[in-house]
PDB file with SEQRES, HELIX, SHEET and CRYST1 records, atoms N, CA, C and O in Angstrom:
SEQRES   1 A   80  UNK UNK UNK UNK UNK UNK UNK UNK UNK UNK UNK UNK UNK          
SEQRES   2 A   80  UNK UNK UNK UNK UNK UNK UNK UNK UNK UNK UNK UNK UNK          
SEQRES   3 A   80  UNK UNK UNK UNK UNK UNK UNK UNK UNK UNK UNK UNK UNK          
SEQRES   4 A   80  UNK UNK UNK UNK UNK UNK UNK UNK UNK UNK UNK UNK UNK          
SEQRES   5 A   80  UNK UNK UNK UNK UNK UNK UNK UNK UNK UNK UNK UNK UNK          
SEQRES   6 A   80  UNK UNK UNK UNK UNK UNK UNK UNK UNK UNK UNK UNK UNK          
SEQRES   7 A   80  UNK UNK                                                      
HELIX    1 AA1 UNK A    3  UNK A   30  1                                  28    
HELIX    2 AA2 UNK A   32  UNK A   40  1                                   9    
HELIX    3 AA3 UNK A   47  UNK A   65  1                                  19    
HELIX    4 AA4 UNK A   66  UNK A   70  3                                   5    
HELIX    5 AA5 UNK A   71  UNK A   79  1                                   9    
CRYST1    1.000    1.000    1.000  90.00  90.00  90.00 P 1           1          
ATOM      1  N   UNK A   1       0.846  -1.170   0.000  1.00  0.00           N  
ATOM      2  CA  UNK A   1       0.000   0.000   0.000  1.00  0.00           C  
ATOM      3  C   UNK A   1       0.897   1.241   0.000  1.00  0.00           C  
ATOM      4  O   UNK A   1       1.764   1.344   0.868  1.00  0.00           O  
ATOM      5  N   UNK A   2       0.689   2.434  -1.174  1.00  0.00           N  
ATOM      6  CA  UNK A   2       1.236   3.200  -0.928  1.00  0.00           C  
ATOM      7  C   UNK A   2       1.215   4.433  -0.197  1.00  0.00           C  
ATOM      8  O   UNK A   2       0.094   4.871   0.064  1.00  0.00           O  
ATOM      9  N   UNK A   3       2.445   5.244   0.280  1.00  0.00           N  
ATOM     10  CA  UNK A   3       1.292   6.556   1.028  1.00  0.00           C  
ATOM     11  C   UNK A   3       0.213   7.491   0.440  1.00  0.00           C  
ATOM     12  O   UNK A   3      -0.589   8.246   0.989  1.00  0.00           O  
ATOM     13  N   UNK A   4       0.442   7.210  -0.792  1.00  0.00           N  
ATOM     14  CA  UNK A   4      -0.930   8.147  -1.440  1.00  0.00           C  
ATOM     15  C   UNK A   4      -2.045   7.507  -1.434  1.00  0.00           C  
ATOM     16  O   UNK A   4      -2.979   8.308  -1.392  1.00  0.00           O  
ATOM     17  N   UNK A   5      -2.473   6.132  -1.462  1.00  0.00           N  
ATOM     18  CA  UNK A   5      -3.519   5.820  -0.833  1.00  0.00           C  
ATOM     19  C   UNK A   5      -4.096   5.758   0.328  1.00  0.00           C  
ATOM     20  O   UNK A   5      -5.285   5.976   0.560  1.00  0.00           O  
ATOM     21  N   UNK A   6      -3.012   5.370   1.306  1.00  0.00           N  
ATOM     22  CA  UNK A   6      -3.451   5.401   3.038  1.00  0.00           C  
ATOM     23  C   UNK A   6      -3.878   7.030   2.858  1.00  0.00           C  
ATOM     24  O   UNK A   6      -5.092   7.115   3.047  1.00  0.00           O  
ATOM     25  N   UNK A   7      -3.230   8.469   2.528  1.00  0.00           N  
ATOM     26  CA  UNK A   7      -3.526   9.561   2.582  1.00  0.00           C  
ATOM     27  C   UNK A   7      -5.052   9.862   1.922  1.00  0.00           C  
ATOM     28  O   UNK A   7      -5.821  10.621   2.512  1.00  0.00           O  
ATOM     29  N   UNK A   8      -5.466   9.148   0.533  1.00  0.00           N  
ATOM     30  CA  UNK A   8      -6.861   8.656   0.505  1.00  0.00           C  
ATOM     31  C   UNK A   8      -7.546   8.514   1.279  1.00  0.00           C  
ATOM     32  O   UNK A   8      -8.454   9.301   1.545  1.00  0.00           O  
ATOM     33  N   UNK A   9      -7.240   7.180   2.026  1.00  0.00           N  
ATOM     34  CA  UNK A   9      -8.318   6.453   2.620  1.00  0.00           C  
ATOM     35  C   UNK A   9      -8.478   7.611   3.781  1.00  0.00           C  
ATOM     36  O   UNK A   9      -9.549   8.170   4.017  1.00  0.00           O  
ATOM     37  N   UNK A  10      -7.395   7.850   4.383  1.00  0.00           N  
ATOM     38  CA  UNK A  10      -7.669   8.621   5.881  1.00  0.00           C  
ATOM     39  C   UNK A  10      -8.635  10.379   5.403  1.00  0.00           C  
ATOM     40  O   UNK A  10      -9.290  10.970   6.261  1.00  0.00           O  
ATOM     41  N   UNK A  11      -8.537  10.777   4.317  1.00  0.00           N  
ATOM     42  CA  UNK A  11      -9.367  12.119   3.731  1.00  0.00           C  
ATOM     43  C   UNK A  11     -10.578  11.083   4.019  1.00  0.00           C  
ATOM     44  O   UNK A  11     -11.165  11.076   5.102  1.00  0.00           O  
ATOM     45  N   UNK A  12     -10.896  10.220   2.969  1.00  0.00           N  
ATOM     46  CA  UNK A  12     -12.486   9.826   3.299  1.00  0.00           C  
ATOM     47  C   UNK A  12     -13.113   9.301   4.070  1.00  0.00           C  
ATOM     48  O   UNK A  12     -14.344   9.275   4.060  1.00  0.00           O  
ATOM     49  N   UNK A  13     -12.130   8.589   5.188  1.00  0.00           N  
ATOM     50  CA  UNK A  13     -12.065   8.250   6.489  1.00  0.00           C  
ATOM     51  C   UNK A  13     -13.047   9.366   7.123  1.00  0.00           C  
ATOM     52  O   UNK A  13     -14.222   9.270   7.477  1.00  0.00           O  
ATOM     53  N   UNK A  14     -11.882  10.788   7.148  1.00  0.00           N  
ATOM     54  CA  UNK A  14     -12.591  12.107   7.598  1.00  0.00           C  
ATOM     55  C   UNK A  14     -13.763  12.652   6.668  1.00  0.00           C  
ATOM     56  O   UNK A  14     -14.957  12.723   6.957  1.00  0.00           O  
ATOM     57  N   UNK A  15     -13.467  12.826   6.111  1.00  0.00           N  
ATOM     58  CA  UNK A  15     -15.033  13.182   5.085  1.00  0.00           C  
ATOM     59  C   UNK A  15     -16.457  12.399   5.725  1.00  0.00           C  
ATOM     60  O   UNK A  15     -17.246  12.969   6.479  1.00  0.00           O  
ATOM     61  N   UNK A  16     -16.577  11.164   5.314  1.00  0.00           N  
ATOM     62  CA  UNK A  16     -17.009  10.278   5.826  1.00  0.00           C  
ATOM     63  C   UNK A  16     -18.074  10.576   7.160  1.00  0.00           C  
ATOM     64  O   UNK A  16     -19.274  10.847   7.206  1.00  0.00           O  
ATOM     65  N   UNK A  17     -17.165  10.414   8.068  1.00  0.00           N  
ATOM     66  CA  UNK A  17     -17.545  10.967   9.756  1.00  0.00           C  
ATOM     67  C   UNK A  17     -17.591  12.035  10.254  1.00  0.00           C  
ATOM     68  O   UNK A  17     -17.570  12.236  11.468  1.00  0.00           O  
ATOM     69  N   UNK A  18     -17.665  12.941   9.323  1.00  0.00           N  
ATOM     70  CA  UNK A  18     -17.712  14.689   9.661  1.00  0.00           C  
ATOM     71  C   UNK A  18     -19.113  14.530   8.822  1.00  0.00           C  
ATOM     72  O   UNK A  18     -19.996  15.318   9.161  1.00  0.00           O  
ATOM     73  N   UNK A  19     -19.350  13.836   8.027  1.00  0.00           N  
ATOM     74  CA  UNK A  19     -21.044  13.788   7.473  1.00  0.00           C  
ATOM     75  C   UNK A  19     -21.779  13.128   8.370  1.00  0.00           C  
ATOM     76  O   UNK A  19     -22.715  13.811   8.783  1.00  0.00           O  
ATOM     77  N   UNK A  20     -21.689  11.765   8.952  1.00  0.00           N  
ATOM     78  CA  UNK A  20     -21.776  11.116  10.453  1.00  0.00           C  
ATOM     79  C   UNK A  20     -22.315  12.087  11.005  1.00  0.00           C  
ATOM     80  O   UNK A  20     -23.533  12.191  11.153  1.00  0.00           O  
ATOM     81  N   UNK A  21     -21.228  13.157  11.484  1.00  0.00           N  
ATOM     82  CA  UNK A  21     -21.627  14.069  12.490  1.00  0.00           C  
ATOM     83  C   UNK A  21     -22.232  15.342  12.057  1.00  0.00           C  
ATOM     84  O   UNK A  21     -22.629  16.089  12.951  1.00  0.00           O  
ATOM     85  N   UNK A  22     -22.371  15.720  10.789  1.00  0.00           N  
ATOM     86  CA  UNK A  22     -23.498  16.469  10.453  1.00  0.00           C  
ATOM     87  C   UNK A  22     -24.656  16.271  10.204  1.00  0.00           C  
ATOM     88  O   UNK A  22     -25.475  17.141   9.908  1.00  0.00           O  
ATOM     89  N   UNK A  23     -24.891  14.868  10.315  1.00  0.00           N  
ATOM     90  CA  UNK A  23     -25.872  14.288   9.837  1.00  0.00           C  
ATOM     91  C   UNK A  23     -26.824  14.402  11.729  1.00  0.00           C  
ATOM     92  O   UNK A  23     -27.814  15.064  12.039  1.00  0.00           O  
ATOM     93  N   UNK A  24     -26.008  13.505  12.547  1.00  0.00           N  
ATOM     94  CA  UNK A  24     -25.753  13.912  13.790  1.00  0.00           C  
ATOM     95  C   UNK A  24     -26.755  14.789  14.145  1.00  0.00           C  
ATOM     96  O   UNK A  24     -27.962  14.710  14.374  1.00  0.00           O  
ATOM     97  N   UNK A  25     -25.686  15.875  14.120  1.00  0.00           N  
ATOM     98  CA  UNK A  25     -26.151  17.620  14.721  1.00  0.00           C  
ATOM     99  C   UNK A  25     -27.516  17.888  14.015  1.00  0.00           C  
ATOM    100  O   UNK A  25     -28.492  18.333  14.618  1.00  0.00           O  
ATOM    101  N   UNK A  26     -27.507  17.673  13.091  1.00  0.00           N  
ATOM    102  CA  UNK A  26     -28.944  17.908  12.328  1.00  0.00           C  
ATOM    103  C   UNK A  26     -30.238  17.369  12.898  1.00  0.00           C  
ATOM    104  O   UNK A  26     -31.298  17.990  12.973  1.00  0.00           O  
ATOM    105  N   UNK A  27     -29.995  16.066  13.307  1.00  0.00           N  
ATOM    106  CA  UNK A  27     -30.967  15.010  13.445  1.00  0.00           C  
ATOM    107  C   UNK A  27     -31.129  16.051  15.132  1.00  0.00           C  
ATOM    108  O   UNK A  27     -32.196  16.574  15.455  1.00  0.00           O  
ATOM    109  N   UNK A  28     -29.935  16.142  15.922  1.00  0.00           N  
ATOM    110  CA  UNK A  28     -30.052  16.982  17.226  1.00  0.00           C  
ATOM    111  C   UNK A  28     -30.818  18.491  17.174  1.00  0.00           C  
ATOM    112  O   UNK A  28     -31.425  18.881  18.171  1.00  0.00           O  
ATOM    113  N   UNK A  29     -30.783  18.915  16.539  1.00  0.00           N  
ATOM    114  CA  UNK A  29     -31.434  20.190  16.232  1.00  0.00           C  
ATOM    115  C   UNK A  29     -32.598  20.290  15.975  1.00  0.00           C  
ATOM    116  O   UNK A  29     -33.362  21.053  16.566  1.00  0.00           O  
ATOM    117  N   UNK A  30     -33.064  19.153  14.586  1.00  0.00           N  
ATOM    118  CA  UNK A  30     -34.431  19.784  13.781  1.00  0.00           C  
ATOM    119  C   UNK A  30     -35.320  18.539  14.468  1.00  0.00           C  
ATOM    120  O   UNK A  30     -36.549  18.565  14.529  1.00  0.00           O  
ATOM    121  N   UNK A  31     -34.666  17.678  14.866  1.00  0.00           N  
ATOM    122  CA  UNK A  31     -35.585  16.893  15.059  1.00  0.00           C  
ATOM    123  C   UNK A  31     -35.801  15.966  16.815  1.00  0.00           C  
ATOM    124  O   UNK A  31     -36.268  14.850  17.043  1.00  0.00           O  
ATOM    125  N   UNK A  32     -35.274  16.943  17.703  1.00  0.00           N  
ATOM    126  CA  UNK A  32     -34.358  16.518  19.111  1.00  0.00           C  
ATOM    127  C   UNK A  32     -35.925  15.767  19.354  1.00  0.00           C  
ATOM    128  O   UNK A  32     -35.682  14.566  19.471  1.00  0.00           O  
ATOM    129  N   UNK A  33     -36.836  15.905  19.429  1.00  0.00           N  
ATOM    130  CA  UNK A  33     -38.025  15.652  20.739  1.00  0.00           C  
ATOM    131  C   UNK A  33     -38.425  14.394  19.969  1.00  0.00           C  
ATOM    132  O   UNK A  33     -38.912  13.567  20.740  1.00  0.00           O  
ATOM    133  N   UNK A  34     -38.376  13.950  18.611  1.00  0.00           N  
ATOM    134  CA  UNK A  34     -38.275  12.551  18.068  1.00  0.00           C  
ATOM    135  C   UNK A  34     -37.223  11.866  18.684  1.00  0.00           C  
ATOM    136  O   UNK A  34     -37.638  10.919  19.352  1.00  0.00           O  
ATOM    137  N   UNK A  35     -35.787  12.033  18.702  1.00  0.00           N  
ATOM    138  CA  UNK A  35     -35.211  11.872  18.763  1.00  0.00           C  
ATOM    139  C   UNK A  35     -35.444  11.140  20.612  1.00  0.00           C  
ATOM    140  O   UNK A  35     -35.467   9.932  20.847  1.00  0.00           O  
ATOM    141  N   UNK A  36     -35.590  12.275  21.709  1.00  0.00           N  
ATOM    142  CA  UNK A  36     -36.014  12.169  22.690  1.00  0.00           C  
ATOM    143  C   UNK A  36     -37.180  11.077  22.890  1.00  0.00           C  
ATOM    144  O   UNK A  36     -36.982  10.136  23.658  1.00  0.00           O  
ATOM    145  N   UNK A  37     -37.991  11.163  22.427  1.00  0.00           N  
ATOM    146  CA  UNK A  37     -39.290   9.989  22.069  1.00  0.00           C  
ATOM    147  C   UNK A  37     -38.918   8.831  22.022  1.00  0.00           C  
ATOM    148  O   UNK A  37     -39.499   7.989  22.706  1.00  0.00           O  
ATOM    149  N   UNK A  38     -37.762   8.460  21.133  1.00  0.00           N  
ATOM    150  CA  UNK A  38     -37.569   7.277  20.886  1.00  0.00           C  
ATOM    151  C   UNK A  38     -36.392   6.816  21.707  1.00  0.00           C  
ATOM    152  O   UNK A  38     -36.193   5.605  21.608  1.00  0.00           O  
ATOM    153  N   UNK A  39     -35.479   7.535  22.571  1.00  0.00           N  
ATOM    154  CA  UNK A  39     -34.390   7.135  23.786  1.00  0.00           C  
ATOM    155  C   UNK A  39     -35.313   6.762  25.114  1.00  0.00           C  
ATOM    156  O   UNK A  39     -35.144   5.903  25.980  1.00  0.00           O  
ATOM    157  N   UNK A  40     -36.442   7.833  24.910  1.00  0.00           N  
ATOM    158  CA  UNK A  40     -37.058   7.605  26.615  1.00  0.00           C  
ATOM    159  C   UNK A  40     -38.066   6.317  26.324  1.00  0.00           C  
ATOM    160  O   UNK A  40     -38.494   5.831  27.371  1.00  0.00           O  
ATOM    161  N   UNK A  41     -38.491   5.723  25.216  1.00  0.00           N  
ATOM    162  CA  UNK A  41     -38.586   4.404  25.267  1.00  0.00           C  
ATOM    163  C   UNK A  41     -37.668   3.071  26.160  1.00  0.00           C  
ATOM    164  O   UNK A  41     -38.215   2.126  26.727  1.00  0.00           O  
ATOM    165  N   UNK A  42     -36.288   3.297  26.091  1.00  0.00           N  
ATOM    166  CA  UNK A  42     -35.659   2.489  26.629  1.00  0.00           C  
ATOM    167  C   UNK A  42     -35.085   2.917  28.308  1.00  0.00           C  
ATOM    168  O   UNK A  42     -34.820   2.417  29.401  1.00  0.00           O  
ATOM    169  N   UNK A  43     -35.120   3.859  27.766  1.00  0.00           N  
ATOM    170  CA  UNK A  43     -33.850   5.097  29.530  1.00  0.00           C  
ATOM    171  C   UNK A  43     -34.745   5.998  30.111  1.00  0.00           C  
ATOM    172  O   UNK A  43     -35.127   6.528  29.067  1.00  0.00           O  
ATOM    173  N   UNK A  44     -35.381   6.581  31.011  1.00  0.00           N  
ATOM    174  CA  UNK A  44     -36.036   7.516  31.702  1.00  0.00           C  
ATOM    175  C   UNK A  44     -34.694   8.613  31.752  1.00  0.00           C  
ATOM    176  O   UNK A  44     -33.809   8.664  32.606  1.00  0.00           O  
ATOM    177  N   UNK A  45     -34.826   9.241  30.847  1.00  0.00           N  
ATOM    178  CA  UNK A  45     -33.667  10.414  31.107  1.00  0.00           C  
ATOM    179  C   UNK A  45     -34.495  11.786  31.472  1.00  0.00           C  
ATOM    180  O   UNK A  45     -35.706  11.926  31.305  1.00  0.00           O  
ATOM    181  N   UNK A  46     -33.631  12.726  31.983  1.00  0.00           N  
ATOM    182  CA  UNK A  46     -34.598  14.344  31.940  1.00  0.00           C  
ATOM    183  C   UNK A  46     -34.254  14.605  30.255  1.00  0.00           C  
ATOM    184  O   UNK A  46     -33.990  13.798  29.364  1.00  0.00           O  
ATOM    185  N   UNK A  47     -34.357  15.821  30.247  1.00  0.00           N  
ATOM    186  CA  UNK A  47     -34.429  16.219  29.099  1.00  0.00           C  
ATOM    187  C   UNK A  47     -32.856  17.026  29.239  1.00  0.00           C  
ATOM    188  O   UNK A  47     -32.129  16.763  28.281  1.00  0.00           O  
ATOM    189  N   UNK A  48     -32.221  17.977  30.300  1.00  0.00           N  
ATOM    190  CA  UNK A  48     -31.595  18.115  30.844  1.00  0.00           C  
ATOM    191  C   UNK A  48     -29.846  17.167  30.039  1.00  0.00           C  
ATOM    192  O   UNK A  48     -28.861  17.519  29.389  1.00  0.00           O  
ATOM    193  N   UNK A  49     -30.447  15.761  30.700  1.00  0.00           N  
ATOM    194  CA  UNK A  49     -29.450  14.428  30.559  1.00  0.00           C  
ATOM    195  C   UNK A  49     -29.514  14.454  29.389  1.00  0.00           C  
ATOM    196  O   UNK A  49     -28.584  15.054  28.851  1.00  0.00           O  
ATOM    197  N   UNK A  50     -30.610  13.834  28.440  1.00  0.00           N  
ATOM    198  CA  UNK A  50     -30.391  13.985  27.098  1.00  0.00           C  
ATOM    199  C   UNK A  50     -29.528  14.703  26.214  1.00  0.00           C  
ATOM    200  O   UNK A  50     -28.781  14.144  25.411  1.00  0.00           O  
ATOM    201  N   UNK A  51     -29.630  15.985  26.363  1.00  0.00           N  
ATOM    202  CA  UNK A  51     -28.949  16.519  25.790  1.00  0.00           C  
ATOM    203  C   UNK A  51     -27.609  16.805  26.210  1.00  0.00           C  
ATOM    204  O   UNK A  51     -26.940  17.487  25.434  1.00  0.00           O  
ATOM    205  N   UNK A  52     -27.066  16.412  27.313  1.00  0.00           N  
ATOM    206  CA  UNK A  52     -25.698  16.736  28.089  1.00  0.00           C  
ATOM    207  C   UNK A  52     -24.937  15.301  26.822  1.00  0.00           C  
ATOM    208  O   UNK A  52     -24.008  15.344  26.016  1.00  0.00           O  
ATOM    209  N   UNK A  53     -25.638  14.504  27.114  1.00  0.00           N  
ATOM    210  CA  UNK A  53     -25.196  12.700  26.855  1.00  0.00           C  
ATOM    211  C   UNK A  53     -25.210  12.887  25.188  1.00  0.00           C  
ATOM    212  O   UNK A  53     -24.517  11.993  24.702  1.00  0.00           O  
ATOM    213  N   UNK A  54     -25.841  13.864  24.034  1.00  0.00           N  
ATOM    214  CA  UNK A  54     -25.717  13.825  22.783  1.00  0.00           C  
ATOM    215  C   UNK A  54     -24.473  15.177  22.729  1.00  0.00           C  
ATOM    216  O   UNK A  54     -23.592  15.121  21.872  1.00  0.00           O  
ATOM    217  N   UNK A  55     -24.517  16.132  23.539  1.00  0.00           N  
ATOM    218  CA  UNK A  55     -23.274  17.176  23.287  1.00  0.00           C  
ATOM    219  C   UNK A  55     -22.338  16.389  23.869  1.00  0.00           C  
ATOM    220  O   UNK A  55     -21.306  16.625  23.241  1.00  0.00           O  
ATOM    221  N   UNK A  56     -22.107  15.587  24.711  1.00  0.00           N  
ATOM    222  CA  UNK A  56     -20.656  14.729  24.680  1.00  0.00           C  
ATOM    223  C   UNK A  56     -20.692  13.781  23.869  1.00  0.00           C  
ATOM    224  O   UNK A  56     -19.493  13.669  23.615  1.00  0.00           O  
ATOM    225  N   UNK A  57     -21.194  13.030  23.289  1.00  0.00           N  
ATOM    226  CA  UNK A  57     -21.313  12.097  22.330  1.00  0.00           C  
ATOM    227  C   UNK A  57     -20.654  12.863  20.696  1.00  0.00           C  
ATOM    228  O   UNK A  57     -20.146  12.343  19.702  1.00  0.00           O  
ATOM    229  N   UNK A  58     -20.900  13.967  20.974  1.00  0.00           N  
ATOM    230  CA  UNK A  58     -20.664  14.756  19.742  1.00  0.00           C  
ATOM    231  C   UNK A  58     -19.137  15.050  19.557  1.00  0.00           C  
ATOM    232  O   UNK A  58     -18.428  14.716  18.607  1.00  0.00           O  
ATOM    233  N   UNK A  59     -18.759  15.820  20.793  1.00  0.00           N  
ATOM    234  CA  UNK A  59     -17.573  15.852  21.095  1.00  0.00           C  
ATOM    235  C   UNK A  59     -16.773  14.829  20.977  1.00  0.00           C  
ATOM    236  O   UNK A  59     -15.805  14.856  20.217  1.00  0.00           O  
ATOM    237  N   UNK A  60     -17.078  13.813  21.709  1.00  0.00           N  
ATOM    238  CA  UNK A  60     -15.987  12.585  22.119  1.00  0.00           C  
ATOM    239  C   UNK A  60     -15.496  11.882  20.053  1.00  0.00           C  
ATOM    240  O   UNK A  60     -14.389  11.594  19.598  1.00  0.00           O  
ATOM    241  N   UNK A  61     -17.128  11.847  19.240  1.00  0.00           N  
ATOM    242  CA  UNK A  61     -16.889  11.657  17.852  1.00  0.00           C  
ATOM    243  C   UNK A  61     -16.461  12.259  17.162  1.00  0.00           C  
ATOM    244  O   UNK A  61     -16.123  11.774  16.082  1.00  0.00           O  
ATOM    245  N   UNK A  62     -16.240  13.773  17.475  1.00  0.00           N  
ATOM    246  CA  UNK A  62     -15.327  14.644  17.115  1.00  0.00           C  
ATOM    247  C   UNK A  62     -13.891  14.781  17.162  1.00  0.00           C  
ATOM    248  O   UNK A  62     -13.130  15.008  16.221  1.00  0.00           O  
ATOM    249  N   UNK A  63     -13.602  14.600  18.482  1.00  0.00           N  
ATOM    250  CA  UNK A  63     -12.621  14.014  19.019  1.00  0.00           C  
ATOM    251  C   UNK A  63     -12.028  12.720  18.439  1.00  0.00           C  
ATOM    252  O   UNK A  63     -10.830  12.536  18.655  1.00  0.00           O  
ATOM    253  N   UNK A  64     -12.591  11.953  17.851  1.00  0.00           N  
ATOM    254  CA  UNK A  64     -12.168  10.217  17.524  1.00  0.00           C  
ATOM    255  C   UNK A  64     -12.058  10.753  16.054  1.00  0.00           C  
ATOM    256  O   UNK A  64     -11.468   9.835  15.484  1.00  0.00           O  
ATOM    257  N   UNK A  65     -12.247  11.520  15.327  1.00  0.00           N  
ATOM    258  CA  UNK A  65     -12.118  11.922  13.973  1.00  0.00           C  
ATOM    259  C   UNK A  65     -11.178  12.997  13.704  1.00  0.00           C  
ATOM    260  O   UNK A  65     -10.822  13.337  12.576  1.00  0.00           O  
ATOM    261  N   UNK A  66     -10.726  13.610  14.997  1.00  0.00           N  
ATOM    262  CA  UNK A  66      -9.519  14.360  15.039  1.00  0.00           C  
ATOM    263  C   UNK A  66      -8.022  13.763  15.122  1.00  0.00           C  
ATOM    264  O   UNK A  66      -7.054  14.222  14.515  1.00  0.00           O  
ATOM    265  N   UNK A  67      -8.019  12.581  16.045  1.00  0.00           N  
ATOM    266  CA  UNK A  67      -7.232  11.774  16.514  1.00  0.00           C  
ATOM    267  C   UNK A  67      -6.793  10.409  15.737  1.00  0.00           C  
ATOM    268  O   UNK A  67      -5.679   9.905  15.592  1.00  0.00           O  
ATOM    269  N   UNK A  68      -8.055  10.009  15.300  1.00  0.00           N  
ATOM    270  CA  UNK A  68      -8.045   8.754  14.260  1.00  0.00           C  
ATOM    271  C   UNK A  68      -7.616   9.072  12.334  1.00  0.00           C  
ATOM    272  O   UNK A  68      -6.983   8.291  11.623  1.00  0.00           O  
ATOM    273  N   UNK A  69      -8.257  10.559  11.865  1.00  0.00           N  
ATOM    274  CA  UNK A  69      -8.564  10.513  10.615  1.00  0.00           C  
ATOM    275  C   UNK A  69      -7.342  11.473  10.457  1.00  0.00           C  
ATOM    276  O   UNK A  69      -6.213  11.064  10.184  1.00  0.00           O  
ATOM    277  N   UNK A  70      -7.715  12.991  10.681  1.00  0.00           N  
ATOM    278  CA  UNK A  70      -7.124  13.973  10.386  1.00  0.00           C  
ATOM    279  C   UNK A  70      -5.322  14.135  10.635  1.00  0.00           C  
ATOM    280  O   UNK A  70      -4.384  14.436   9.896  1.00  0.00           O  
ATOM    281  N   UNK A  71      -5.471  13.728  12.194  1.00  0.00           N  
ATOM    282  CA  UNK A  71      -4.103  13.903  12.498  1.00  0.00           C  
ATOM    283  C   UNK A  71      -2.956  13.187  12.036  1.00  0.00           C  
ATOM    284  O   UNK A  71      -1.848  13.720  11.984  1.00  0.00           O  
ATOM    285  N   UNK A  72      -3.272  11.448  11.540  1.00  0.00           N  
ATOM    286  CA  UNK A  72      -2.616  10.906  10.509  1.00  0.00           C  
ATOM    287  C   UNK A  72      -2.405  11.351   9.014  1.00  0.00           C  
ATOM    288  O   UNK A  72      -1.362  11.196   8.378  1.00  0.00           O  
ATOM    289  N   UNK A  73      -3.370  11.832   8.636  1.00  0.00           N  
ATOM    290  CA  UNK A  73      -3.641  12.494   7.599  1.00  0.00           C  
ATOM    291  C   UNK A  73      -3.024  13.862   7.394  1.00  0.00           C  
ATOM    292  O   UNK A  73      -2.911  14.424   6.305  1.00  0.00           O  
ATOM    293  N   UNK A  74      -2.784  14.154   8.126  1.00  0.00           N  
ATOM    294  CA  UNK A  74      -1.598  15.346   8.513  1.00  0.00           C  
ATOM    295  C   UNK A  74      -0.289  14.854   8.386  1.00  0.00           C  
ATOM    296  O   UNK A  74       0.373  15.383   7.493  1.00  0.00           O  
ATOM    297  N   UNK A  75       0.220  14.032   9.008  1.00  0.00           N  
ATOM    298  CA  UNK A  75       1.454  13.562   9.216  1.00  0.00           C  
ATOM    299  C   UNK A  75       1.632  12.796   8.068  1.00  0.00           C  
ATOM    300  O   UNK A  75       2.778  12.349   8.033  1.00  0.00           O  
ATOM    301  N   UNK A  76       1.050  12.517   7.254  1.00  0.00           N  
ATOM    302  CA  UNK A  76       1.241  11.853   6.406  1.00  0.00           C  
ATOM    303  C   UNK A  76       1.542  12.808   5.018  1.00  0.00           C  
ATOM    304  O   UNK A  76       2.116  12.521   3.967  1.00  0.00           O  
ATOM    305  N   UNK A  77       0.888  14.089   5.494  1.00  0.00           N  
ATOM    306  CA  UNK A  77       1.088  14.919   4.397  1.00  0.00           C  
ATOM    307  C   UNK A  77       2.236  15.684   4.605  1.00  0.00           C  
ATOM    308  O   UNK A  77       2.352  16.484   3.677  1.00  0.00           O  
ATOM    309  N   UNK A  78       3.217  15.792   5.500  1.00  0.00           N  
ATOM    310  CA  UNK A  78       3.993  16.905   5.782  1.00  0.00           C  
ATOM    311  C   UNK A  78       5.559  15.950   5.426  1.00  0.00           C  
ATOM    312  O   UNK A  78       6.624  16.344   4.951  1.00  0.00           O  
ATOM    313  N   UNK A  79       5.069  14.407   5.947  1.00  0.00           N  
ATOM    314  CA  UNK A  79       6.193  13.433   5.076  1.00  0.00           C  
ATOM    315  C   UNK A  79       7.020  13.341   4.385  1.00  0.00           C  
ATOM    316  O   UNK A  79       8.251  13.328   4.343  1.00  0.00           O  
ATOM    317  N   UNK A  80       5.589  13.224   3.391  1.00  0.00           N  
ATOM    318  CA  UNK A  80       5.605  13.222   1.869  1.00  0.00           C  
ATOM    319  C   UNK A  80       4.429  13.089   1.098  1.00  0.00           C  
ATOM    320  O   UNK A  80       4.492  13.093  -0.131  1.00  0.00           O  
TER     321      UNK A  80                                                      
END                                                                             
């Protein structure tokens, strides 16, 4: 495998999961109280919790796409 493909894969790697997470934020925004509807089926959360538990969820996948995709993808570009 060469580095111009791993440098591929890791762009659409990130591409990829930054749509994940816009897709995400979207679904959190326009559509939270569906969203809510269908968690408090399984979990008695406040509403409060809910949303603490999807803004870290957001973060932490943010975080895993900073660490996993980009930052290789960096280093890979400054290489060669």
């Amino acid at each position: 495998m060469t580095l111009e493909t791993i440098r591929a894969f890791l762009a659409w790697c990130a591409l990829i999961n930054y749509a994940v997470l816009l897709v995400w934020f979207l679904f959190f925004v326009f559509a939270r109280d569906w969203m809510r509807k269908l968690h408090t089926r399984w979990f008695k959360l406040p509403v409060a919790h809910f949303d603490a538990i999807h803004y870290a969820g957001m973060g932490l996948y943010k975080l895993g796409i900073f660490l996993f995709s980009l930052v290789p993808y960096i280093a890979l570009r400054i290489i060669g």
